[in-house]
C-alpha positions as CSV (number, residue, x, y, z in Angstrom):
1,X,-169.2,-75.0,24.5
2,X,-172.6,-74.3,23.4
3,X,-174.6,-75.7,20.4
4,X,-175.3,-74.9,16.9
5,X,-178.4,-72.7,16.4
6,X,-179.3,-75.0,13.4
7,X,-183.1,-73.7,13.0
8,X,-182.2,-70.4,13.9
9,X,-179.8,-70.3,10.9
10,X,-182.2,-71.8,8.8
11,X,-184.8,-68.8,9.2
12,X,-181.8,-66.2,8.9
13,X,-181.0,-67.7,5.5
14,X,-184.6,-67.8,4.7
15,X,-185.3,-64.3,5.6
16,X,-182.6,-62.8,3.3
17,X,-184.7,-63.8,0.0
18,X,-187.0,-60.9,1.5
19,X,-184.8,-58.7,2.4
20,X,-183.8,-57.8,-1.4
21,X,-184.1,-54.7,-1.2
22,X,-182.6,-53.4,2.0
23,X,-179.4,-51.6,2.0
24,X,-177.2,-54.4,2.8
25,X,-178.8,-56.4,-0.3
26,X,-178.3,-53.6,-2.7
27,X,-174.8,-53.1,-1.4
28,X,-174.3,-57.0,-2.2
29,X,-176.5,-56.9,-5.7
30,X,-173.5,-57.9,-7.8
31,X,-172.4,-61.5,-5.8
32,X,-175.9,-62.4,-5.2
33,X,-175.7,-66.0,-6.9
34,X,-172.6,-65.9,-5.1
35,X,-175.1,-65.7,-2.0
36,X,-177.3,-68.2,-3.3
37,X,-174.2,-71.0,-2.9
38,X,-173.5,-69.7,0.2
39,X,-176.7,-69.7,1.7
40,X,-178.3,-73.2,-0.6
41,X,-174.9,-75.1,0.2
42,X,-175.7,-74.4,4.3
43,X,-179.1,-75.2,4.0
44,X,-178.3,-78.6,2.6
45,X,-175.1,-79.5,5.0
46,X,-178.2,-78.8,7.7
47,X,-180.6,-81.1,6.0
48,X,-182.7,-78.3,5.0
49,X,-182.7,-77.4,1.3
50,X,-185.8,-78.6,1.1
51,X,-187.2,-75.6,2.0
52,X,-186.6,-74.0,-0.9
53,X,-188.3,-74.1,-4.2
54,X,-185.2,-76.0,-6.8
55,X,-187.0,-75.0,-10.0
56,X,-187.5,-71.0,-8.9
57,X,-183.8,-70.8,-8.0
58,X,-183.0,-72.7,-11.2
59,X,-185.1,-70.5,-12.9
60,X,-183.4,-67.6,-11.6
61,X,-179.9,-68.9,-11.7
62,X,-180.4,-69.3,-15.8
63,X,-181.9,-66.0,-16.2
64,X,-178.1,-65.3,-15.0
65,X,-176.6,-67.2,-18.0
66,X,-175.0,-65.7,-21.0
67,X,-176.1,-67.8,-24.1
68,X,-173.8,-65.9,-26.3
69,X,-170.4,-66.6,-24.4
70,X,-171.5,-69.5,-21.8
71,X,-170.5,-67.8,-19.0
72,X,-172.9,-66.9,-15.6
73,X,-173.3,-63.2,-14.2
74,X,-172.9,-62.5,-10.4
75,X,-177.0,-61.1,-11.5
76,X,-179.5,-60.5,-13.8
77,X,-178.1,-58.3,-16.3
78,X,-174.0,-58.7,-14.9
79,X,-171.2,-59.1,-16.8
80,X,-169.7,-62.9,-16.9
81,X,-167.0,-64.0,-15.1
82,X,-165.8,-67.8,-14.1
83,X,-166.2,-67.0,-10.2
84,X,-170.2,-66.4,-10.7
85,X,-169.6,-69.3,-13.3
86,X,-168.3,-71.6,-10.6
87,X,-171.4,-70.7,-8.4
88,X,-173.6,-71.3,-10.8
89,X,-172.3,-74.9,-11.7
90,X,-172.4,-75.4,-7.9
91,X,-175.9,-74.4,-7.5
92,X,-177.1,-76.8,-10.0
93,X,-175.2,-79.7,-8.9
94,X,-176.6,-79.0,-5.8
95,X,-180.2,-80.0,-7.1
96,X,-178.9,-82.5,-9.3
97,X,-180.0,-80.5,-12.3
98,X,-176.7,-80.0,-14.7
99,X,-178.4,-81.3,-17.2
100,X,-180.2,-77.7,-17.8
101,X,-177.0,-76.5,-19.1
102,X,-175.2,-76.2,-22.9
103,X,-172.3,-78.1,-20.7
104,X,-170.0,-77.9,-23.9
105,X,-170.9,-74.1,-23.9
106,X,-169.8,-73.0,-20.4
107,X,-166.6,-75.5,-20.8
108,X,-165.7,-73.6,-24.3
109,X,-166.7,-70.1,-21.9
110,X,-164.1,-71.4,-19.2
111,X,-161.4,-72.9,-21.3
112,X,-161.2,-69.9,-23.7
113,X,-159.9,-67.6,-20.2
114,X,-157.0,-70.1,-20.0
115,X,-153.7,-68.1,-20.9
116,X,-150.6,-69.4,-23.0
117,X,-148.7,-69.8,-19.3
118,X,-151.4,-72.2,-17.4
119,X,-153.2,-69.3,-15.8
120,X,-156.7,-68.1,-15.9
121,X,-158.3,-64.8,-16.6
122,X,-161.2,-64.5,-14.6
123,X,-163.3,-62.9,-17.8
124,X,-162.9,-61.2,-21.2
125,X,-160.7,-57.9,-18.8
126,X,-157.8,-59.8,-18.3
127,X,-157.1,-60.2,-14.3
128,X,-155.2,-63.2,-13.4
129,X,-155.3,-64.6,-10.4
130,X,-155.6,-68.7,-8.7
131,X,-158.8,-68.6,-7.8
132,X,-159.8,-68.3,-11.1
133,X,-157.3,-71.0,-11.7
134,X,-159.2,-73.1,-9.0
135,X,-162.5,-71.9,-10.1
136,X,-161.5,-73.2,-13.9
137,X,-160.5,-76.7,-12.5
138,X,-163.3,-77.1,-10.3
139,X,-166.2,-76.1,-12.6
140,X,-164.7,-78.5,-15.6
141,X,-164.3,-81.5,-13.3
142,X,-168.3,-80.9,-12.2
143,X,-168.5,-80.9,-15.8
144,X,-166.5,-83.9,-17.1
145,X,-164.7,-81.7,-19.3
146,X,-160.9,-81.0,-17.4
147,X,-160.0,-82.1,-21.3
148,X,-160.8,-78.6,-22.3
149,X,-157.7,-77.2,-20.8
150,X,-154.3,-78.0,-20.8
151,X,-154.1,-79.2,-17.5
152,X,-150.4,-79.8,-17.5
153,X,-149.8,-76.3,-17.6
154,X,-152.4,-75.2,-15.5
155,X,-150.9,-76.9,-12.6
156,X,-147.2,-75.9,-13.1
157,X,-148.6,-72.2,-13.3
158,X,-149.8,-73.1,-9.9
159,X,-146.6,-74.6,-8.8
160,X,-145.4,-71.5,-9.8
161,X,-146.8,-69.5,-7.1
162,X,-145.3,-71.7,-4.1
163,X,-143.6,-69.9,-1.7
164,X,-140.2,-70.5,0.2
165,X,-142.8,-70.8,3.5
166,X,-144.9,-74.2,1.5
167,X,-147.8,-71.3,1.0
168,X,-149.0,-69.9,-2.4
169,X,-149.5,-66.7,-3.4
170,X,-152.2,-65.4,-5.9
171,X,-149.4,-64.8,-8.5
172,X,-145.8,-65.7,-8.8
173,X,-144.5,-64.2,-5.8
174,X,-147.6,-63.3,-3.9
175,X,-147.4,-63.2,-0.1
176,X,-148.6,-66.7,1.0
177,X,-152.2,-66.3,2.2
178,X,-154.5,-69.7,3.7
179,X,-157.5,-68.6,1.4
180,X,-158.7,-65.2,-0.1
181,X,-162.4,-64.6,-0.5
182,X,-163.9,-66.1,-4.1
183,X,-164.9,-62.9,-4.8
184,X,-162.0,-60.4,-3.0
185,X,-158.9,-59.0,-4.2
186,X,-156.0,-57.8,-2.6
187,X,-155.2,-61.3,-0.5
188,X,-153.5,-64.6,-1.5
189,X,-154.8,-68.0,-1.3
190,X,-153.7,-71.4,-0.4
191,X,-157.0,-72.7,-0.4
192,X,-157.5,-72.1,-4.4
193,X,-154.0,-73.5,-5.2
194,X,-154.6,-77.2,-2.7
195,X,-157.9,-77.6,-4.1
196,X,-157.3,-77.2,-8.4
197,X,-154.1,-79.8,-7.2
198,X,-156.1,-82.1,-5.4
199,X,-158.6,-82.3,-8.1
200,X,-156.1,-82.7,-10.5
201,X,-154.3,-85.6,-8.5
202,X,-151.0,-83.2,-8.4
203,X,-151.0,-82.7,-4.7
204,X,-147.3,-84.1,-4.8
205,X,-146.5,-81.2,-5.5
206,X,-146.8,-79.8,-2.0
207,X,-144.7,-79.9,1.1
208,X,-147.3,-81.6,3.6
209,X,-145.7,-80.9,6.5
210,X,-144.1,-77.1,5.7
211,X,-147.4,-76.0,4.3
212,X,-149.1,-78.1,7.2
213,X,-146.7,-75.8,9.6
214,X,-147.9,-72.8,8.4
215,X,-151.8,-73.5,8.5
216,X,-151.7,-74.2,11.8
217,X,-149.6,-72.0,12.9
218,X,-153.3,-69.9,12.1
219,X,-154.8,-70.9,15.1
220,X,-154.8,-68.2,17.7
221,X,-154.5,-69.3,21.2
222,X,-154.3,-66.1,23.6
223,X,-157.0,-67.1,26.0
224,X,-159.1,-64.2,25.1
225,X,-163.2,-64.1,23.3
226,X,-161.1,-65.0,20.1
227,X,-159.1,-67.8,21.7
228,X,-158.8,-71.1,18.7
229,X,-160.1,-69.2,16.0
230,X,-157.9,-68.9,12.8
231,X,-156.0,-65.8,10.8
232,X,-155.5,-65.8,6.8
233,X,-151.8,-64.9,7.4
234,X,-149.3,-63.6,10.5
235,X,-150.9,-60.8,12.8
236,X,-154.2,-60.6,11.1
237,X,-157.7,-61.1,12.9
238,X,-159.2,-64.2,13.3
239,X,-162.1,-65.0,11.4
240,X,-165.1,-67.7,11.2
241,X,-163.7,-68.1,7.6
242,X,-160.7,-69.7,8.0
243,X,-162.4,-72.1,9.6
244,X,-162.9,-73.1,6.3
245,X,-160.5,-72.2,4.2
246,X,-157.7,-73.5,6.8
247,X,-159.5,-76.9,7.6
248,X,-160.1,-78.0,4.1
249,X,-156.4,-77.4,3.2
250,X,-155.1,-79.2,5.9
251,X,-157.6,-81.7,5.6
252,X,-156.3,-82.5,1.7
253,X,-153.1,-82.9,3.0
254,X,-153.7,-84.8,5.8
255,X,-152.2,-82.6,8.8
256,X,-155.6,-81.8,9.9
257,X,-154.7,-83.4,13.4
258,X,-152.0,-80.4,14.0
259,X,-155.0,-77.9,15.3
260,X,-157.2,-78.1,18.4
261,X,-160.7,-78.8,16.7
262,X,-162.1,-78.1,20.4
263,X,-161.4,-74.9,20.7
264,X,-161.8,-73.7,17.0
265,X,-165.6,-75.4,17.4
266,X,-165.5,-73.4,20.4
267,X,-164.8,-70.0,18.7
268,X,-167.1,-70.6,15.9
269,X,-170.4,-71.9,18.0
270,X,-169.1,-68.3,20.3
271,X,-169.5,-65.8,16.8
272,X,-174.1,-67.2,16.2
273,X,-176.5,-64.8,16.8
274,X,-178.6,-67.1,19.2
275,X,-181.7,-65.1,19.0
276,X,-182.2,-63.9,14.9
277,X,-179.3,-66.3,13.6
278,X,-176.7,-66.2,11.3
279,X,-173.0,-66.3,12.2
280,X,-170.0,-63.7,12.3
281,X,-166.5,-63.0,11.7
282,X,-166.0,-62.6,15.3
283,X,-168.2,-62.7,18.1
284,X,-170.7,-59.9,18.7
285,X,-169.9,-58.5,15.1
286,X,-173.1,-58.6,12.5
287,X,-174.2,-61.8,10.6
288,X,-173.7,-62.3,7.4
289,X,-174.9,-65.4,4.9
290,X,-170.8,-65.3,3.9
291,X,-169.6,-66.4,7.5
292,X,-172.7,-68.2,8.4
293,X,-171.7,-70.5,5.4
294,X,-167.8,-70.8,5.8
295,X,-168.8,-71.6,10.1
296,X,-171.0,-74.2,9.2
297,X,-169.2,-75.9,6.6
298,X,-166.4,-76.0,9.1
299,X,-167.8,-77.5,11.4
300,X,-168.8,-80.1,8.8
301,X,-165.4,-80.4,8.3
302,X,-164.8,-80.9,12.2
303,X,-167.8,-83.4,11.7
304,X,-170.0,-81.7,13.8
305,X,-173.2,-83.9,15.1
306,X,-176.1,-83.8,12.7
307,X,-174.5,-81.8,10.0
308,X,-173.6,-83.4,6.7
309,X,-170.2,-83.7,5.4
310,X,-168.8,-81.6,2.9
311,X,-165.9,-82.3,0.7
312,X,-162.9,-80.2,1.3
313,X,-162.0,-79.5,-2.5
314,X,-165.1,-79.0,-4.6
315,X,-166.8,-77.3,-1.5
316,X,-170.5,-79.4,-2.0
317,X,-172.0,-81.7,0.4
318,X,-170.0,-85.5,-0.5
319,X,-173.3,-86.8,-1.1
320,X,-173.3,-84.0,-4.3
321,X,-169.9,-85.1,-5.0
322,X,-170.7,-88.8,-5.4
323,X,-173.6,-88.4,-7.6
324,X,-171.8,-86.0,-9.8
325,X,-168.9,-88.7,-10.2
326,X,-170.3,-91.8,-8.9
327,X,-174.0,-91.3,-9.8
328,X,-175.4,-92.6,-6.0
C-alpha cells in the first residue's frame, strides 16, 4: 500500500510561500487565503504548523479584512465574499487567535448576505448558492453568533434543495453532487448541505441510508490505477477530493462503514509525488496544495497513523474544534 510522504509534504507546502510569483501562483492570486487553509490546516493534521510563523500569516490574513463591511478578501486588495470569509475565520481558529477580530463586525458582514427565503448570497453581487449557506453556518458557529441569522429558515432553504436520490443540489433542483469545490461553480454539493445541518443539529432531516446509498455508490472499483478512489457524481473521474468531501458526509451520518477504506487509502497514498511531494487528483497528474489538503484530511478521516483527526463538519483539526467550544 505504501506510506504517506508526511515530510515530503511538509517541504512542498513550504515551498509554495516562495513560489509567489510563478505562473501557477499568479494564475491562483485571487483564492490565495483560500490556499493558506488548505495548506496551514495540513500542516497541523501532520503535527507540523509549527513551522510557520502564526503572527506573519495573521498579519497577512488581516491585511485581507474589509473594516468597512467585515468581510475577508480571497487577497490583498480583493473584493469580500463569505467563502474567503469562512477561510479566514478558519485560519485564525487555527492559531487560537479569534480574538484579533471585530467578531460582531464579520457576524453583521455574514448575516446581512442572508435572503428573505433562508439562502445566502455569497457577497454584495447576489449569487446564491449552499455553500455559501454552509459557509454562513459554519463561520457564525466558530463565532458564537448562529443568533445572527434566522436559522430556521436557513435550514428549510437547505431542505429545499434535497433531491428524490437523498442528494442536494446547489439550488432547488440542482443535480445531486457529493461536494463542489468552496470556491467552483457549475457543480452541486452534498457536502455544504450535511455539514450547515449537522452544525445546526437538523441532520433529521436526511435520509441516512438513501443519501448513504448514493455516496458510496462513489467508490470506483474497476481494478485499474484508479481502483477505490471516489467520483462527485455518476460517470465522472475519480478524484483525491472526494476523499474528503464523500467521507465527511458519510461519516455525519454514520454509513461510513459502506465503503472499502483499504482501497480508497490505497488510491490516495498511489496520487503523492514521492520525490518533490504534494498530492494529485489522480496518479501521475501534477500536485497541487488543493488535493494535497483534501488527501490528507481524508485520511484523517480514515484515521490514518500519526495524523491528527479532523472533524468532518467544520473541516479543522478536533483539537481546534474543542478549544473553540470547549475551551481545552
Amino acid at each position: 500500500m505504501g506510506e504517506l510522504e508526511s515530510d515530503k509534504h511538509v517541504e512542498y507546502i513550504l515551498s509554495i510561500e516562495k513560489k509567489k510569483d510563478d505562473f501557477d501562483a499568479l494564475l491562483m492570486e485571487h483564492l490565495r487565503i483560500n490556499g493558506a487553509y488548505w495548506g496551514l490546516t495540513t500542516l497541523d493534521i501532520l503535527h507540523k504548523i509549527s513551522a510557520v510563523d502564526p503572527d506573519e500569516v495573521i498579519s497577512w490574513v488581516m491585511k485581507c479584512y474589509h473594516d468597512d463591511c467585515g468581510g475577508f478578501g480571497g487577497n490583498i486588495g480583493h473584493d469580500p465574499h463569505i467563502l474567503n470569509t469562512l477561510s479566514a475565520v478558519q485560519i485564525l481558529a487555527l492559531f487560537d487567535r479569534i480574538n484579533v477580530l471585530d467578531a460582531e463586525m464579520v457576524s453583521n458582514y455574514i448575516a446581512g448576505l442572508q435572503n428573505e427565503d433562508g439562502s445566502f448570497s455569497g457577497d454584495m453581487w447576489g449569487e446564491i448558492d449552499t455553500r455559501f449557506s454552509y459557509c454562513a453556518i459554519c463561520c457564525l458557529s466558530i463565532l458564537h453568533r448562529l443568533n445572527k441569522i434566522n436559522v430556521e429558515k436557513a435550514v428549510n432553504y437547505i431542505v429545499s434543495c434535497k433531491n428524490l436520490d437523498g442528494g442536494f443540489g446547489c439550488t432547488p433542483g440542482g443535480e445531486s453532487h457529493a461536494g463542489q469545490s468552496m470556491l467552483f461553480r457549475g457543480e452541486q454539493d452534498i457536502f455544504c448541505c450535511v455539514g450547515a445541518l449537522a452544525i445546526t443539529g437538523s441532520l433529521h432531516h436526511v435520509d441516512r441510508d438513501l443519501l448513504g446509498w448514493w455516496l458510496c455508490e462513489r467508490q470506483c472499483n474497476d481494478g485499474g490505477p484508479n481502483d477505490g478512489g471516489l467520483n462527485g457524481r455518476p460517470e465522472k473521474l475519480v478524484d483525491v477530493c472526494y476523499s474528503w468531501w464523500v467521507l465527511s458526509s458519510l461519516i455525519m451520518i454514520d454509513r461510513v462503514h459502506w465503503i472499502d477504506k483499504d482501497k480508497l487509502t490505497r488510491f490516495i497514498l498511489n496520487c503523492q509525488d514521492k520525490e518533490n511531494g504534494g498530492i494529485s487528483d489522480r496518479a501521475d497528474d501534477a500536485v497541487d496544495v488543493f488535493h494535497t489538503y483534501f488527501g490528507v484530511a481524508g485520511l484523517s478521516l480514515m484515521e490514518y497513523p500519526g495524523l491528527k483527526s479532523i472533524d468532518p463538519a467544520y473541516a479543522l483539526p478536533v483539537d481546534v474544534v474543542n478549544r473553540i467550544f470547549f475551551g481545552k
